[in-house]
Residue frames as a rotation matrix with the C-alpha (Angstrom) as fourth column:
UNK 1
0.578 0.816 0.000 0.00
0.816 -0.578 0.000 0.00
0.000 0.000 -1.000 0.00
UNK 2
-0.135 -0.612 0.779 1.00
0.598 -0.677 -0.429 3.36
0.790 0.408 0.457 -1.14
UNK 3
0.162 0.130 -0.978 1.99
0.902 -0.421 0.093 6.23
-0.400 -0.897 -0.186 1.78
UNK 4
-0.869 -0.355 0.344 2.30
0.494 -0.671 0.554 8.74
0.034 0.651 0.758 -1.15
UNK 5
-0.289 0.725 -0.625 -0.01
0.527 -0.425 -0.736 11.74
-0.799 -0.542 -0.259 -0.57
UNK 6
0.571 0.291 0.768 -1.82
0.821 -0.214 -0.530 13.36
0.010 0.933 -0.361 -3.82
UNK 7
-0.830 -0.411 -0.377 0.51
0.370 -0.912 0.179 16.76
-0.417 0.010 0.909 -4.46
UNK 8
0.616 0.784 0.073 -2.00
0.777 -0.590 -0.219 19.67
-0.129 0.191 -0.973 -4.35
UNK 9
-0.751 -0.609 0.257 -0.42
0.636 -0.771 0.031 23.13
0.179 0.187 0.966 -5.34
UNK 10
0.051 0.831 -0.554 -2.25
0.988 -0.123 -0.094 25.70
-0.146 -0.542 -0.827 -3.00
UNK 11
-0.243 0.028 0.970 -2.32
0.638 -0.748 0.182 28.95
0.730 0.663 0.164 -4.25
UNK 12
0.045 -0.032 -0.998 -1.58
0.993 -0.111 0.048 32.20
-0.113 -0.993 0.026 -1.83
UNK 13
0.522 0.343 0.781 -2.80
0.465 -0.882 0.077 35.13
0.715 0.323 -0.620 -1.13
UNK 14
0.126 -0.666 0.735 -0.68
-0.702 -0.584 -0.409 35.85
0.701 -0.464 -0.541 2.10
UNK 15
-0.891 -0.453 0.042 1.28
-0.283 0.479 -0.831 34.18
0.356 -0.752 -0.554 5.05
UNK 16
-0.553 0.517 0.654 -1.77
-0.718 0.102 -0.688 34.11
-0.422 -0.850 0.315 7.31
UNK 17
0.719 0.678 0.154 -4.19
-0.605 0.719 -0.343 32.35
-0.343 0.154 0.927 5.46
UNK 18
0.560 -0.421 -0.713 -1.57
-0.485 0.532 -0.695 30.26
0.672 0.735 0.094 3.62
UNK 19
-0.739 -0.164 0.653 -0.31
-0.673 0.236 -0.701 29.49
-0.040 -0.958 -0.285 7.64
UNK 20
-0.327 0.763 0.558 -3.71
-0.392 0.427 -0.814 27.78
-0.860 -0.485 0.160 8.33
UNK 21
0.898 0.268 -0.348 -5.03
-0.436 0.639 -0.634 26.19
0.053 0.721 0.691 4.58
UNK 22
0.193 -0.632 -0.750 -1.80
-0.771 0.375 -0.515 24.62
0.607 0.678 -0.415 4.01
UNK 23
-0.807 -0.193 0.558 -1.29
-0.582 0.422 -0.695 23.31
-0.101 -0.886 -0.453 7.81
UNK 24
0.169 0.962 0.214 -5.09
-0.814 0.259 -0.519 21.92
-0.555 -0.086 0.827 7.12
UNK 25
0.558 0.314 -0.768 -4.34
-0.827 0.282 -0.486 20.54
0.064 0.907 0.417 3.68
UNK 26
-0.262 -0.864 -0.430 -0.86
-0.723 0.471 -0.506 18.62
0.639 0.178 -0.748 4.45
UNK 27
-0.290 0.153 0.945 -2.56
-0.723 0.611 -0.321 16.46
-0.627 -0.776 -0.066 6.55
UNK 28
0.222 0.520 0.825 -3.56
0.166 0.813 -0.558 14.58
-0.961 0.261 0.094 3.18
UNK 29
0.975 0.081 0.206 -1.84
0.221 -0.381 -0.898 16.15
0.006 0.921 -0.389 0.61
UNK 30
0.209 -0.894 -0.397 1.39
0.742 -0.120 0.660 17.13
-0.637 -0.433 0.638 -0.32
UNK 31
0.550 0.832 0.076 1.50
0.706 -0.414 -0.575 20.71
-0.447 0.370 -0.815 -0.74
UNK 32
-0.427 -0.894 0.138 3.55
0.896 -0.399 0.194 22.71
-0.119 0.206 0.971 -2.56
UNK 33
0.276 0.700 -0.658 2.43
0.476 -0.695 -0.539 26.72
-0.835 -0.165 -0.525 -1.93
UNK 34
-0.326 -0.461 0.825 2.54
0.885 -0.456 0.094 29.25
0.333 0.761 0.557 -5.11
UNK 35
0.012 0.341 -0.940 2.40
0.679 -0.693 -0.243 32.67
-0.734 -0.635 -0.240 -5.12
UNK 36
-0.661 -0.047 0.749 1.02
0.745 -0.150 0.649 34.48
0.082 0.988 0.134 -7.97
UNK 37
0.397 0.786 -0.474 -0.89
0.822 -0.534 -0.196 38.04
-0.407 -0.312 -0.858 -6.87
UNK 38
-0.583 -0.557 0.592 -0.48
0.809 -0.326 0.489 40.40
-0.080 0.764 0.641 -9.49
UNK 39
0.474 0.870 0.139 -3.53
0.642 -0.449 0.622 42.33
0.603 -0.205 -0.771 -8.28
UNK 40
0.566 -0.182 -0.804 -1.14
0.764 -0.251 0.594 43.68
-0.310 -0.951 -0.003 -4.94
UNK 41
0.459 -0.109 0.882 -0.47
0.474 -0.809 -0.347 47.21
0.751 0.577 -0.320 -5.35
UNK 42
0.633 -0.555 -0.540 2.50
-0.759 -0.309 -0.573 48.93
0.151 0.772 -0.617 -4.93
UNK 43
0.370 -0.352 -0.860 4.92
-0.011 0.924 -0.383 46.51
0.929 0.151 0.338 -5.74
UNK 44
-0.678 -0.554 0.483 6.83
-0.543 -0.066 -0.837 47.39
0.496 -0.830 -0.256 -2.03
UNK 45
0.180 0.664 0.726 3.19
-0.882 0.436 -0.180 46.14
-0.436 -0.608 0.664 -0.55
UNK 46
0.887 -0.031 -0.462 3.51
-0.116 0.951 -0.287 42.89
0.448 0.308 0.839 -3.04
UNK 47
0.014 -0.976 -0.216 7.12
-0.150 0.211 -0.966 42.36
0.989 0.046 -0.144 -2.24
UNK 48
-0.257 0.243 0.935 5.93
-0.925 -0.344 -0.164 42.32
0.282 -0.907 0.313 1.73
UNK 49
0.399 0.898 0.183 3.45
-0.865 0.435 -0.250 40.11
-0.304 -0.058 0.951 1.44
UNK 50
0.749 -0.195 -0.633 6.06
-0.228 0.822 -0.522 37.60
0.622 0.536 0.571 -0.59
UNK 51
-0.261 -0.953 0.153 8.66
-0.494 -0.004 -0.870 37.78
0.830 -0.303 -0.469 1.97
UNK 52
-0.413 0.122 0.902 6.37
-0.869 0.244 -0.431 36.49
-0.273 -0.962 0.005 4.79
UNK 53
0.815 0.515 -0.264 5.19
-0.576 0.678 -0.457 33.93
-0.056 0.524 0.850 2.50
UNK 54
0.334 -0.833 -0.440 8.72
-0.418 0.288 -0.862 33.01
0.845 0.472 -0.252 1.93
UNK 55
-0.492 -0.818 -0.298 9.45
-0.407 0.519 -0.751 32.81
0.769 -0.249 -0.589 5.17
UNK 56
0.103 0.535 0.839 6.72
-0.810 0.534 -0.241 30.83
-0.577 -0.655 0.488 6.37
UNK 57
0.925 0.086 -0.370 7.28
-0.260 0.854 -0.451 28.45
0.278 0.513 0.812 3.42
UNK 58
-0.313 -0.891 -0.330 11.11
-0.216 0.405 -0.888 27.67
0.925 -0.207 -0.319 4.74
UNK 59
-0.434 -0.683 0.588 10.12
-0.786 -0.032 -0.617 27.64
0.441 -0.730 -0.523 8.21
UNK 60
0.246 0.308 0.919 8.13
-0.278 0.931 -0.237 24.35
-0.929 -0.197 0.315 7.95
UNK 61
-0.582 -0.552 0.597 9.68
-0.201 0.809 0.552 23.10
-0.788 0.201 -0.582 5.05
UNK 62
0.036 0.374 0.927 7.70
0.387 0.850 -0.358 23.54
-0.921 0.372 -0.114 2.35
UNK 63
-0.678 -0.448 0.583 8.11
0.725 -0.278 0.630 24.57
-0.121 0.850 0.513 -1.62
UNK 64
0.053 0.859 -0.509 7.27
0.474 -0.471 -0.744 27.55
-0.879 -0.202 -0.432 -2.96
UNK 65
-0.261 -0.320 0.911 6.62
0.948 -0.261 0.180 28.58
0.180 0.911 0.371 -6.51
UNK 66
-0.156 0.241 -0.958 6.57
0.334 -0.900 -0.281 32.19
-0.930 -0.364 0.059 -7.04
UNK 67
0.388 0.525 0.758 4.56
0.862 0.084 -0.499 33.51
-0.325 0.847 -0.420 -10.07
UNK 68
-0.415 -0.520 0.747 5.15
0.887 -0.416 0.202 36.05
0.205 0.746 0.633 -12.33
UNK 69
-0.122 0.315 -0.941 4.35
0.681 -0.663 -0.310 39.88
-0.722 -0.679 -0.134 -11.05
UNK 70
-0.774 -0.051 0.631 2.33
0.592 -0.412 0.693 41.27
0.224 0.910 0.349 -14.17
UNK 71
-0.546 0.510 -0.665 0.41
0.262 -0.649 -0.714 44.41
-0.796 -0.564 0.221 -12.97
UNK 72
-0.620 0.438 -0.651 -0.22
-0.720 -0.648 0.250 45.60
-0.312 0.624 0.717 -16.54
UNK 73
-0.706 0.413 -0.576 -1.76
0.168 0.887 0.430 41.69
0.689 0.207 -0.695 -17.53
UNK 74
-0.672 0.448 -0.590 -3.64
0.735 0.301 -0.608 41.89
-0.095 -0.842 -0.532 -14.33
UNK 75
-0.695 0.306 -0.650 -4.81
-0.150 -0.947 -0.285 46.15
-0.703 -0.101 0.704 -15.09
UNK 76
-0.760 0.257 -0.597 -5.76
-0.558 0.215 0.802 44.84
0.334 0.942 -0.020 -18.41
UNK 77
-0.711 0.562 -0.422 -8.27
0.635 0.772 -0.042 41.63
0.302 -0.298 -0.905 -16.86
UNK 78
-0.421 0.641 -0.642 -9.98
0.666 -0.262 -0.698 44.16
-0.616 -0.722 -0.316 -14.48
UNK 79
-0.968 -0.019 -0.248 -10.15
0.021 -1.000 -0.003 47.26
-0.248 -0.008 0.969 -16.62
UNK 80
-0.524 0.832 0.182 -13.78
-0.313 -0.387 0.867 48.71
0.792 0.398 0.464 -17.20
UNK 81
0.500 0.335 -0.799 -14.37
0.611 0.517 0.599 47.22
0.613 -0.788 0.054 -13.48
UNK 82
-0.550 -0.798 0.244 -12.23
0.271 -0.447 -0.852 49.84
0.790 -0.403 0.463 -11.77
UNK 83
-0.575 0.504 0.645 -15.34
-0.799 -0.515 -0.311 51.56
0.175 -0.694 0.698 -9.54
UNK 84
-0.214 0.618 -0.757 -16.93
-0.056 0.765 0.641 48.06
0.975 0.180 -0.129 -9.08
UNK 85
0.547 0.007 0.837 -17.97
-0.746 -0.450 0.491 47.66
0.380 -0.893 -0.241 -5.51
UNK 86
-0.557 -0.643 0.525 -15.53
-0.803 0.579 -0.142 45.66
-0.213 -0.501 -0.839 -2.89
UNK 87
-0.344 0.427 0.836 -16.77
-0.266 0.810 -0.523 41.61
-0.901 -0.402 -0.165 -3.72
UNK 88
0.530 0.846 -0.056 -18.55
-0.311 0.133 -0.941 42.15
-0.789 0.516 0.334 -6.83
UNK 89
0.901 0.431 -0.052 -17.39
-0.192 0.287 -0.938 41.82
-0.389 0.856 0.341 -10.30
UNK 90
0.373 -0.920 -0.122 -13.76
-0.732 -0.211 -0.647 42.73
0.570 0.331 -0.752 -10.37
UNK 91
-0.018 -0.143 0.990 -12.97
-0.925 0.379 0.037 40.68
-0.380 -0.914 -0.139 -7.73
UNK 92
0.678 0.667 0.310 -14.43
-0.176 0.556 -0.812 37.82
-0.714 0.496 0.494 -9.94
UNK 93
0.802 -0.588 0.100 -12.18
-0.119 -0.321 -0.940 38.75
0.585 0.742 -0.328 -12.68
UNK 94
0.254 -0.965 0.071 -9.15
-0.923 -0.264 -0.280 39.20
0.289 0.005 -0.957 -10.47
UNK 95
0.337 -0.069 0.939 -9.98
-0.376 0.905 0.201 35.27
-0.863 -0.420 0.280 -8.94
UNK 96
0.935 -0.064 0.348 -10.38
0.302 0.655 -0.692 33.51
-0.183 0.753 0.632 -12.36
UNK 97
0.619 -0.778 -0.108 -6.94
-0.447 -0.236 -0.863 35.56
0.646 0.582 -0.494 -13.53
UNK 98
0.214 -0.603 0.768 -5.15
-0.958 -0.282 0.046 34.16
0.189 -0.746 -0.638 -10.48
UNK 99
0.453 0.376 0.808 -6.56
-0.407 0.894 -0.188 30.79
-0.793 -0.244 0.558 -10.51
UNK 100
0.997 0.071 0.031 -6.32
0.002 0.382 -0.924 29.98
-0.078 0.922 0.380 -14.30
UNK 101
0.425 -0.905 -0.010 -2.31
-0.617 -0.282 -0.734 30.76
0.662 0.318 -0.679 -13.55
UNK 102
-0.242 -0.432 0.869 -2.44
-0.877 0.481 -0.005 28.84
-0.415 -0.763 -0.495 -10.69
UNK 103
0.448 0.625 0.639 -4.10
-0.339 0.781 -0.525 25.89
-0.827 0.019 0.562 -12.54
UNK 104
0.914 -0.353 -0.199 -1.57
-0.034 0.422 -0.906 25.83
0.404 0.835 0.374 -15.62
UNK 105
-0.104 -0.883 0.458 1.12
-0.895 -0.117 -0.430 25.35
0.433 -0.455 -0.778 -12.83
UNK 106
0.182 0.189 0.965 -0.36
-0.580 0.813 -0.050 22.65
-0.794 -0.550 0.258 -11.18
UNK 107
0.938 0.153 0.310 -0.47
-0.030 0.929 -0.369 20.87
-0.345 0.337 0.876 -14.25
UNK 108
0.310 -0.920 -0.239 3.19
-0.538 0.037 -0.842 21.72
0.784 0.389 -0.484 -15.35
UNK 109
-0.284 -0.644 0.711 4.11
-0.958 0.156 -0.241 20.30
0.044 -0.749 -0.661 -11.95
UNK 110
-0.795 0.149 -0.587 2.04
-0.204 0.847 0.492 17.41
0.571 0.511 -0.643 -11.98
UNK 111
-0.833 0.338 0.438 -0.29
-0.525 -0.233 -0.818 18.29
-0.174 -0.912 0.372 -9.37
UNK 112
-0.741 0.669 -0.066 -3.47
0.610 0.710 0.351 16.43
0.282 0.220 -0.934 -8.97
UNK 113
0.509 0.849 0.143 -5.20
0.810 -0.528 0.254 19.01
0.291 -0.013 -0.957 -7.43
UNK 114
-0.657 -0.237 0.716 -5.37
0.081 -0.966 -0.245 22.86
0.750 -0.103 0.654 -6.97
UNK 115
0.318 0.925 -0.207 -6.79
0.889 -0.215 0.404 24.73
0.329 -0.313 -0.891 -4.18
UNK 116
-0.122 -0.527 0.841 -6.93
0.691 -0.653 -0.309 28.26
0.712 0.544 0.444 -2.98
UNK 117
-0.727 -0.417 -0.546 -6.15
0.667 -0.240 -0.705 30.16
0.163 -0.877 0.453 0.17
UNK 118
-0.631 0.390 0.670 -9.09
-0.184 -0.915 0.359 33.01
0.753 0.103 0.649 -0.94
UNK 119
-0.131 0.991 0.013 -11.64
0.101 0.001 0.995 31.74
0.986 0.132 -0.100 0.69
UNK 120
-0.362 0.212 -0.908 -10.23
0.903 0.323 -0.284 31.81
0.233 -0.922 -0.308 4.46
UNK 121
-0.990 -0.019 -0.142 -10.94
0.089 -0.861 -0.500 35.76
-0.113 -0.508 0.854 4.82
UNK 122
-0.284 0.958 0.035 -14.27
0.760 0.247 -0.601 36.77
-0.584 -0.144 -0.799 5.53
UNK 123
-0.078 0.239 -0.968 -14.35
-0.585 -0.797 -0.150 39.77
-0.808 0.554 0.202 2.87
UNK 124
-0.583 -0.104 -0.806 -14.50
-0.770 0.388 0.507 36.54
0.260 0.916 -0.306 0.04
UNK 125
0.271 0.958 0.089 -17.31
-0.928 0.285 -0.242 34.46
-0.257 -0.017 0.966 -0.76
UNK 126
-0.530 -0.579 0.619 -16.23
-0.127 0.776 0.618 30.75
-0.838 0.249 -0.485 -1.13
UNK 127
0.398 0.755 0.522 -19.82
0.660 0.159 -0.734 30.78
-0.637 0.636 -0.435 -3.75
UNK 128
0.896 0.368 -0.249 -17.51
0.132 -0.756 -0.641 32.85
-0.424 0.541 -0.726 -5.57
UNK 129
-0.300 -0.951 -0.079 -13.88
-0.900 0.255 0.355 31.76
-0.317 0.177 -0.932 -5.51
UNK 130
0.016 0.442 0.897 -15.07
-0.336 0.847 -0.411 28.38
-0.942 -0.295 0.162 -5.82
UNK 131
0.772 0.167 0.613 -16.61
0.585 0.189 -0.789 28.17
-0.247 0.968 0.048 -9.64
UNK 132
0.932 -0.264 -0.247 -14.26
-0.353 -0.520 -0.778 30.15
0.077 0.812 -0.578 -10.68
UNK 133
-0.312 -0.877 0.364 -11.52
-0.814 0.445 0.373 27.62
-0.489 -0.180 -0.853 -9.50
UNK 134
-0.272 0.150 0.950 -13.09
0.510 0.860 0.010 24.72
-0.816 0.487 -0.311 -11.42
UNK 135
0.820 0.514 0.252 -13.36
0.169 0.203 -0.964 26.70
-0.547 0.834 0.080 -14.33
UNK 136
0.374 -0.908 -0.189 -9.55
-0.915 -0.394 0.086 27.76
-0.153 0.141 -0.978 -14.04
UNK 137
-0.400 -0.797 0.452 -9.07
-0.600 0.601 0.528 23.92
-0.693 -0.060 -0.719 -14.25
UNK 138
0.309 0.302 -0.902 -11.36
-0.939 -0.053 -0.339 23.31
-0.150 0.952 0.268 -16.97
UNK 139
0.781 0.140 -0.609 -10.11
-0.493 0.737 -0.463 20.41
0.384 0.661 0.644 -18.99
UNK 140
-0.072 -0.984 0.161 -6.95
-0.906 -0.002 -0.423 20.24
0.417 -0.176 -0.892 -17.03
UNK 141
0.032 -0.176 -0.984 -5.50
0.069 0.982 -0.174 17.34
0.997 -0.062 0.044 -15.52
UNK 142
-0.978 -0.205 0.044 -5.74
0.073 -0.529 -0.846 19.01
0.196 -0.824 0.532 -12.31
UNK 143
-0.183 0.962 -0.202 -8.81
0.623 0.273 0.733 18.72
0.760 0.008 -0.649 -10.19
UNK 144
-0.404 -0.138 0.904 -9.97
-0.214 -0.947 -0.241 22.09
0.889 -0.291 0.353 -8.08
UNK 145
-0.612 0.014 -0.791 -10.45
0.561 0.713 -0.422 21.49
0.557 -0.701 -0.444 -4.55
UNK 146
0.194 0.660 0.726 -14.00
-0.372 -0.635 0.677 23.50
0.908 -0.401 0.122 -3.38
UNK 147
-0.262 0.150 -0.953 -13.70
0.886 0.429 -0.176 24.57
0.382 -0.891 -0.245 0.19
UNK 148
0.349 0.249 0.903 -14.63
-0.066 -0.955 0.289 27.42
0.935 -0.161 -0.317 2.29
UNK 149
-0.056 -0.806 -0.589 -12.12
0.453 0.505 -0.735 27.73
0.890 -0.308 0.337 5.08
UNK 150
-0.609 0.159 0.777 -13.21
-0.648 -0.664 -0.372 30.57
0.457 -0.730 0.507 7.07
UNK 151
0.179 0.855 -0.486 -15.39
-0.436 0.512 0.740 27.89
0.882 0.079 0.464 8.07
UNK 152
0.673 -0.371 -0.640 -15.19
0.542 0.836 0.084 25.62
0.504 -0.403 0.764 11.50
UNK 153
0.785 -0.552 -0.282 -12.85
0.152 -0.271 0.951 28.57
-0.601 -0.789 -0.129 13.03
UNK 154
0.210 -0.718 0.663 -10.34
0.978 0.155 -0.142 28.59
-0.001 0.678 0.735 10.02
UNK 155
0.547 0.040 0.836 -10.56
0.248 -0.962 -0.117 32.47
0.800 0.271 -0.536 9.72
UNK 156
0.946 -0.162 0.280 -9.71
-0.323 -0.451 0.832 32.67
-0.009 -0.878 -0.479 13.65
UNK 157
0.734 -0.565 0.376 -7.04
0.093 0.633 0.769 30.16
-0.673 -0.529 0.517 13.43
UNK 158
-0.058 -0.746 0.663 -4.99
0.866 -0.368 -0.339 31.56
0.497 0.555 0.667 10.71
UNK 159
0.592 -0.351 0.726 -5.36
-0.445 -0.893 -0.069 34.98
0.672 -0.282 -0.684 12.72
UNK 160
0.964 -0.119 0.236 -3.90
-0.228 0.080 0.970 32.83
-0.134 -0.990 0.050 15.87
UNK 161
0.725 -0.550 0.415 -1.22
0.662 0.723 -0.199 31.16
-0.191 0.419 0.888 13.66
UNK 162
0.430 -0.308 0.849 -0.77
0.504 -0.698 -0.509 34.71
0.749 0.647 -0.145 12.47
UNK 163
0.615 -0.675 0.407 0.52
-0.572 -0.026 0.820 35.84
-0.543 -0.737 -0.402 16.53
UNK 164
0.888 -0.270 0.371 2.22
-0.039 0.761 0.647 33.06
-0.457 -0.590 0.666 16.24
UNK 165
0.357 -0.588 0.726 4.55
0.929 0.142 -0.342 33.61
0.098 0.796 0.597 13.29
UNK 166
-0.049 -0.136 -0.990 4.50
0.508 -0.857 0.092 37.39
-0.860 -0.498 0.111 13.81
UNK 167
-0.482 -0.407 0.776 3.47
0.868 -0.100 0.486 37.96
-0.120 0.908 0.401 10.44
UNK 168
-0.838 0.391 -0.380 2.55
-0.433 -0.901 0.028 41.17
-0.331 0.188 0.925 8.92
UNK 169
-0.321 0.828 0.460 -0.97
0.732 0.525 -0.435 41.42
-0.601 0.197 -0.774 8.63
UNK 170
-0.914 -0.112 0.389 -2.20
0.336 -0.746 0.574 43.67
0.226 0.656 0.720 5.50
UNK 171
-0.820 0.239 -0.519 -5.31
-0.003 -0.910 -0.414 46.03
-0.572 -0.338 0.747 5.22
UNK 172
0.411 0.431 -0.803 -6.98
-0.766 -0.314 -0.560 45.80
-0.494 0.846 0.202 2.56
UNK 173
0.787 0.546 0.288 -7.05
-0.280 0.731 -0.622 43.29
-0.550 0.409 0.728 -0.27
UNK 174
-0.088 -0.991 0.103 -4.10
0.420 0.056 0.906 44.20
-0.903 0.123 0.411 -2.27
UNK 175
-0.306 -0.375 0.875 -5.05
0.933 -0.301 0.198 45.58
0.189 0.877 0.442 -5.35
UNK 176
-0.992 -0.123 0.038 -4.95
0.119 -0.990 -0.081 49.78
0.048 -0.076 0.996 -5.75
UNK 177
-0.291 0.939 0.180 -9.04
-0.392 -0.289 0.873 49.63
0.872 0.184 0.453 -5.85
UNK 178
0.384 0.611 -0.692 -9.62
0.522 0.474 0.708 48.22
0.761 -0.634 -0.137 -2.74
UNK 179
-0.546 -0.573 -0.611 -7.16
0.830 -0.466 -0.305 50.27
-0.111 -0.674 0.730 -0.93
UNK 180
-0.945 -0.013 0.328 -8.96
0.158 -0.893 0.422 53.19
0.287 0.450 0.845 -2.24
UNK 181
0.225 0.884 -0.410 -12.32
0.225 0.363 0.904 51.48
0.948 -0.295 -0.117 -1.02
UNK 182
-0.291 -0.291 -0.911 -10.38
0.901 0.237 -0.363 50.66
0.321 -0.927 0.194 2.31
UNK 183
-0.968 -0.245 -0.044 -8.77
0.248 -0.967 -0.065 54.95
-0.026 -0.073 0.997 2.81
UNK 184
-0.510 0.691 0.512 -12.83
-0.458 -0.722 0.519 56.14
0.728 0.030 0.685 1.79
UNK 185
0.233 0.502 -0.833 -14.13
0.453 0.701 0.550 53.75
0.860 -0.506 -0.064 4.34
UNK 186
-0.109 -0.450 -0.887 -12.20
0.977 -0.211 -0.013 55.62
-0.181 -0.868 0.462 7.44
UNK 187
-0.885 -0.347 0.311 -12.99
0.350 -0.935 -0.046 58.64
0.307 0.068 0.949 6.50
């Protein structure tokens, strides 16, 4: 009998949640984390956000791919969505672009499945990351793993995980419209 665990390739959005989904997943998977968030505006705030990713992925030991950091590819996906409201349409748009990159990795690696870190925050709808992660794997050899983590305590426990590591915790979604959402929101 085989002790080989399917390899899943879990797509991150930051340390915290990617602390708690991955710690969840590896209990039956073997997970290898990517980062691919071309949405995070300015690049100093992306370049943050990958360093605590980095080093939570060395300090337990696990791989990380690190995607390509195409703002104008990403400006382009959203554009005519710019004044959408936080959740709604862009948001939509900026999953599927994230996914569909995360889902032609998995299959270059050989992953068996994909899943994706969006759903642990409560500002994301899993009835909305979800389909648009099984249509990012489409025909692929790569099967999309539908969960909603914030679920069961997941949301708390990646904040507790998130003491625990001392990671930076961001504001605001990451791309230059939500920050702008974020800034008119406090005022």
């Amino acid at each position: 009998m085989s002790t080989e665990k399917p390899k899943l390739l879990l797509h991150v959005c930051c340390a915290p949640c990617g602390a708690y989904v991955s710690r969840l997943l590896s209990a039956n998977h073997d997970v290898v984390l990517y980062f691919y968030n071309p949405n995070i505006q300015p690049r100093k705030e992306y370049e943050k956000r990958l360093a605590e990713v980095r080093r939570y992925a060395e300090s337990v030991g696990l791989p990380l791919e690190v995607g390509e950091y195409d703002e104008e590819r990403w400006l382009e996906a959203v554009r005519g969505h710019e004044d959408d409201p936080e959740g709604g349409e862009r948001c939509r748009i900026c999953y599927r672009f994230r996914l569909q990159g995360a889902a032609e990795v998995a299959e270059r690696l050989g992953c068996e499945y994909l899943a994706a870190t969006l759903s642990v925050s409560p500002h994301k709808k899993a009835e909305v990351v979800n389909p648009e992660g099984l249509a990012a794997v489409g025909e692929r050899s790569v099967e999309f793993l539908e969960a909603d983590f914030k679920k069961k305590g997941g949301y708390q426990a990646s904040c507790r995980l998130s003491r625990e590591y001392g990671f930076y915790r961001q504001s605001y979604c990451g791309c230059v419209f939500s920050q702008r959402s974020r800034r008119g929101k406090r005022r």
